[in-house]
N, C-alpha and C positions, 0 to 999 in steps of 0.2 A: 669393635666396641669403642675405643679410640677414637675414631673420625667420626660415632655418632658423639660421643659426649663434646667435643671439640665442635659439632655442627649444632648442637642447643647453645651454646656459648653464642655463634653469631649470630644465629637464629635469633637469641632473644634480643641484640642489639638491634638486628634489622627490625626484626618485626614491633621492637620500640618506636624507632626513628619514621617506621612508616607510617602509622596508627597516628602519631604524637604530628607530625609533620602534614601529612596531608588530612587528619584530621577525621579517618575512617568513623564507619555508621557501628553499630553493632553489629550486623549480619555481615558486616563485613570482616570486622577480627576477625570474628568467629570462621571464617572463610580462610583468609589468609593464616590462621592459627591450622586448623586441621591441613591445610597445602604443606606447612611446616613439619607438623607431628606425622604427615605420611610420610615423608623423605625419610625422616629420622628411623620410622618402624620398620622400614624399607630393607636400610643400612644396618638393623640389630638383628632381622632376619636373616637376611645372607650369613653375617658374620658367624651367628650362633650356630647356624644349621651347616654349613661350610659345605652344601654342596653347590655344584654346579650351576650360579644365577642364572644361562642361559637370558629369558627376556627381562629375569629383574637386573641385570648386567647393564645392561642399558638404561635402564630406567633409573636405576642408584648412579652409572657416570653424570647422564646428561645432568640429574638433581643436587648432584656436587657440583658440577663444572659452573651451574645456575648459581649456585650458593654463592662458591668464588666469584661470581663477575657481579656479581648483587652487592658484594660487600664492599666492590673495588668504589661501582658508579656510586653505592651513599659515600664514601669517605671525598669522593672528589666530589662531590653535590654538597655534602658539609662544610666543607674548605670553601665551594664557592661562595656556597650562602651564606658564611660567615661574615664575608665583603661584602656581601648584597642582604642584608639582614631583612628588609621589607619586602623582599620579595622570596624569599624562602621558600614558600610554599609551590610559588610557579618553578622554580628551580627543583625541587626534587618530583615533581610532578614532569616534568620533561626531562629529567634524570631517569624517570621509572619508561617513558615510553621511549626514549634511545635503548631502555635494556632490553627492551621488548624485541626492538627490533633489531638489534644486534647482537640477541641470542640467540632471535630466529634464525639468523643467514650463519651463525657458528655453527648451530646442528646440521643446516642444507650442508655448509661447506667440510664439514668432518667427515661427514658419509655418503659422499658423494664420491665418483670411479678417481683414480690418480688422474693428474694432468702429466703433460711428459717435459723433463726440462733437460735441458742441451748444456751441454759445456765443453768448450774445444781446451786441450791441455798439451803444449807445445813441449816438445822435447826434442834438447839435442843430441841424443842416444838411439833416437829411434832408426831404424833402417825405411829409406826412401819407399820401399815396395811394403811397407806397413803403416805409411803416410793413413791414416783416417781408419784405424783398427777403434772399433765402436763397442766399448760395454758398457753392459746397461746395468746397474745399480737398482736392486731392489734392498729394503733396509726396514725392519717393524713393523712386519705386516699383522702379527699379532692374530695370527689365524687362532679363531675357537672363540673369539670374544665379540667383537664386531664385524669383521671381516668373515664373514658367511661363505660355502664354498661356489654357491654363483656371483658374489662381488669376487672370489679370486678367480671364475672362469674369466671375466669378461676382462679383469686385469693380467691374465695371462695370455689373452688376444693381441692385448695393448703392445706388451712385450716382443712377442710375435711379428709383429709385422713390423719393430724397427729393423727387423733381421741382424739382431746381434752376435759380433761376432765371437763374445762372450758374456754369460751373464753372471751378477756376483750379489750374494744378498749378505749382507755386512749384519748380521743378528737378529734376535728375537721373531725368529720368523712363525714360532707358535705361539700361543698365550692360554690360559686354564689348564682344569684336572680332567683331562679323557683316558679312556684305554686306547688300545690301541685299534681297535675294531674302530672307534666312532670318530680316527682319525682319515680312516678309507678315502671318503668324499672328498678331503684337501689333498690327500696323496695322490689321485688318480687327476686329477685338475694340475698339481705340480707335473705330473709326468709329461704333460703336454707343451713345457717350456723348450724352444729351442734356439739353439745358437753353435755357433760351427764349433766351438774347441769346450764347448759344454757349461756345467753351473757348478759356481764356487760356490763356500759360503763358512763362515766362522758362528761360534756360540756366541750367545745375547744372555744376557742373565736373564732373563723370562725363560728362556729355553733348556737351560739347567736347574731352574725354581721350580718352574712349570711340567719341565717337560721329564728331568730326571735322565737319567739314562736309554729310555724310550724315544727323548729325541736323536739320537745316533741312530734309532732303525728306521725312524720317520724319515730322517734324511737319506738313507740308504736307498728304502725303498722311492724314494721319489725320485732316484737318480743326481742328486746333489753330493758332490764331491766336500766333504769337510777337509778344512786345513787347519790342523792344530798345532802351533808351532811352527808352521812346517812353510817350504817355498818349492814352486813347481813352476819347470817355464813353460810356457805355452807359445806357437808360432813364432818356434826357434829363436827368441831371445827375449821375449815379455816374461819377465819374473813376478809370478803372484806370491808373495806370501801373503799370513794369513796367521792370527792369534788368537787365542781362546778368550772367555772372555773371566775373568777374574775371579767371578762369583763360581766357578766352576769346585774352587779350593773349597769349600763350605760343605761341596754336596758328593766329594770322594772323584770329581770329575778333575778333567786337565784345566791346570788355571791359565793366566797369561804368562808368557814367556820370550819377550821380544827378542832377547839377544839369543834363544834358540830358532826361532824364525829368521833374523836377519843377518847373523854371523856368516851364513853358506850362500850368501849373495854375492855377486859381480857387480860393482858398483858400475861398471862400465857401459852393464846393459840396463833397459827400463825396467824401471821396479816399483811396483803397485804391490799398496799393503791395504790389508781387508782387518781392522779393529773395527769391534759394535762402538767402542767409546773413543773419543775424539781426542780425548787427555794421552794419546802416546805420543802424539806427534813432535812434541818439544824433544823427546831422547830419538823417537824413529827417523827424525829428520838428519840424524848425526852421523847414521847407517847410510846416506847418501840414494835414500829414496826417493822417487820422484813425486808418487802421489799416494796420498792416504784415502782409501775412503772410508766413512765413520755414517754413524746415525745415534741413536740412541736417547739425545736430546728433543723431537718431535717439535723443536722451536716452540716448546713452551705450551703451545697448541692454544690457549685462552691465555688472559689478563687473570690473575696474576703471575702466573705460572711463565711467561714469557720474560718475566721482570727476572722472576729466578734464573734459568738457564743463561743470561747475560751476565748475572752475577756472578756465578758457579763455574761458566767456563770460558775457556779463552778464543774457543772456537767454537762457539753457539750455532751456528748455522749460514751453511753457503759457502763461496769459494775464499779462500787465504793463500799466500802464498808469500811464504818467507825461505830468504835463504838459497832461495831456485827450490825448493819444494813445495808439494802445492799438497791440499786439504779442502774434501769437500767434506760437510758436516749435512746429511740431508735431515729434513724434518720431518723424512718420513713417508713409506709405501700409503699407512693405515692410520687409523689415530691408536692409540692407549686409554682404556678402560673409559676416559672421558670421552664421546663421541661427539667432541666440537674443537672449531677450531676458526681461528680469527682473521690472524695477518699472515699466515703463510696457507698452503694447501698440499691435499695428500701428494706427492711426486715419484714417477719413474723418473729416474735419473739416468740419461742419456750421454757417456761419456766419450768423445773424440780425440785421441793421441794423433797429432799431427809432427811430423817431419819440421823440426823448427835448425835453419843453419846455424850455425857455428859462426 
């Protein structure tokens, strides 16, 4: 009810600015006015009824993520034709057809399969005969909302044939209100991940909102080892640990807990941490880890939402490295409720620990 009363508000700015600016006919408000009042009745529907949007899920993201990028181009279309006062007109009229087409290739590129991105992460801890040990990072996949259980076959092919030699999903790996019968189809598609020392994965606040205590069986049943707190080493001296994710405390679940996760570490040996959020890094980097991996920020996914996560955090997205500790922030298996996405794209994350000397 909020985010419609908050969507008439710009609504009526836009659809001022448009009318007023380019100078629309009558059938034409009247056009652009019910495009309006659908979005809106869209967003009172869902809210009110609270069940499961299924196709209007989609249809209420993409109609918000539109609203957002509508409001961004009039405000920078206003600003220009401010300076160019006599040509206003032609300015928000080539304002209106850049948004056309740069809302179009957001939707192609949001719902479209991951691409696979590489990063080699030097260490001089590692043992020569574990020179190029490869995990692949899956991170918001957001299963139940957009990500359908054939977009997660074809992305669990993906996965596959890096032949990982560990895989790790860093949170929110479900999204919606299912039982557990109508989670079958994503757990039988997860089962077919593999990789030699198996699948990590920590809590996402969508997975403890959403998923409640049923995501523990979800994970169970799909063969995903959860780490709560907790470090395990794998191929006799790679240390994963592995944190809860915060919002866990809200819902009777395990919350975060870094110094119980990284207190039982060897600093001696390589040490990869699995947070869904990227804000530990500044205290986990003092535990003498070597790499974080995080998501949770989806790099923004559209304008203006890309503006925010740059503001909000320190490690917005992609590789950092302070201190001799490194931090990848990815933006993302899948999108989030908004099925669009601008200047980054959905990503497997493909990580290489190389033998670096001393």
């Amino acid at each position: 009810m909020v985010a419609a009363i908050v969507s008439l508000g710009l609504l009526y700015l836009l659809y001022r600015g448009f009318t007023l600016d380019l100078k629309f006919h009558k059938y034409q408000k009247i056009t652009l006015l019910l495009l309006f009042c659908g979005g809106v009745s869209v967003i009172i529907i869902v809210g009110v009824t609270a069940v499961e949007p299924l196709a209007l899920f989609g249809y209420t993201g993409t109609w918000l993520g539109m609203v957002g990028m509508t409001l961004v181009f009039y405000i920078v279309s206003t600003g220009i034709s401010a300076l160019f006062a006599r040509h206003r007109q032609t300015i928000v009229f080539a304002a209106l057809v850049i948004l056309i087409l740069v809302t179009s290739y957001s939707i192609f590129n949001g719902t479209r399969l991951p691409t696979i991105r590489e990063i080699t992460i030097p260490n001089t801890k590692l043992p020569g005969t574990l020179s190029g040990f490869t995990i692949v990072q899956l991170t918001d996949l957001h299963l139940g909302a957009i990500a359908t259980p054939k977009w997660l076959r074809h992305t669990v092919e993906k996965v596959n044939h890096l032949k990982p030699d560990l895989i790790v999903i860093t949170g929110d790996l479900i999204e919606g209100y299912k039982t557990i019968k109508s989670w079958i189809p994503y757990i039988e598609e997860l089962k077919h991940l593999k990789s030699k020392y198996g699948i990590m994965a920590v809590t996402g606040n969508h997975d403890v909102v959403n998923g409640g205590k049923d995501f523990f069986r979800i994970a169970r049943e799909s063969g995903i080892t959860l780490l709560k707190n907790q470090a395990v080493t794998v191929a006799g001296c790679i240390q994963v640990a592995g944190i809860c994710d915060r919002k866990g405390r809200d819902y009777d679940l395990p919350g975060s807990n870094l110094s119980k996760a990284l207190e039982p570490i060897n600093p001696s040996q390589p040490v990869v941490l699995l947070s869904h959020r990227p804000e530990y890094f500044e205290a986990a980097k003092t535990y003498g880890i070597d790499l974080q991996l995080s998501g949770h920020t989806h790099a923004g996914q559209i304008p203006p939402g890309d503006l925010f996560v740059r503001l909000l955090y320190k490690h917005p997205y992609g590789l950092y490295v302070e201190e001799g500790s490194y931090i990848y922030t990815s933006c993302g298996t899948c999108v989030m409720e908004v099925p669009m996405r601008l200047f980054s794209s959905n990503e497997i994350v493909r990580i290489r620990l190389v033998r670096k000397k001393t």
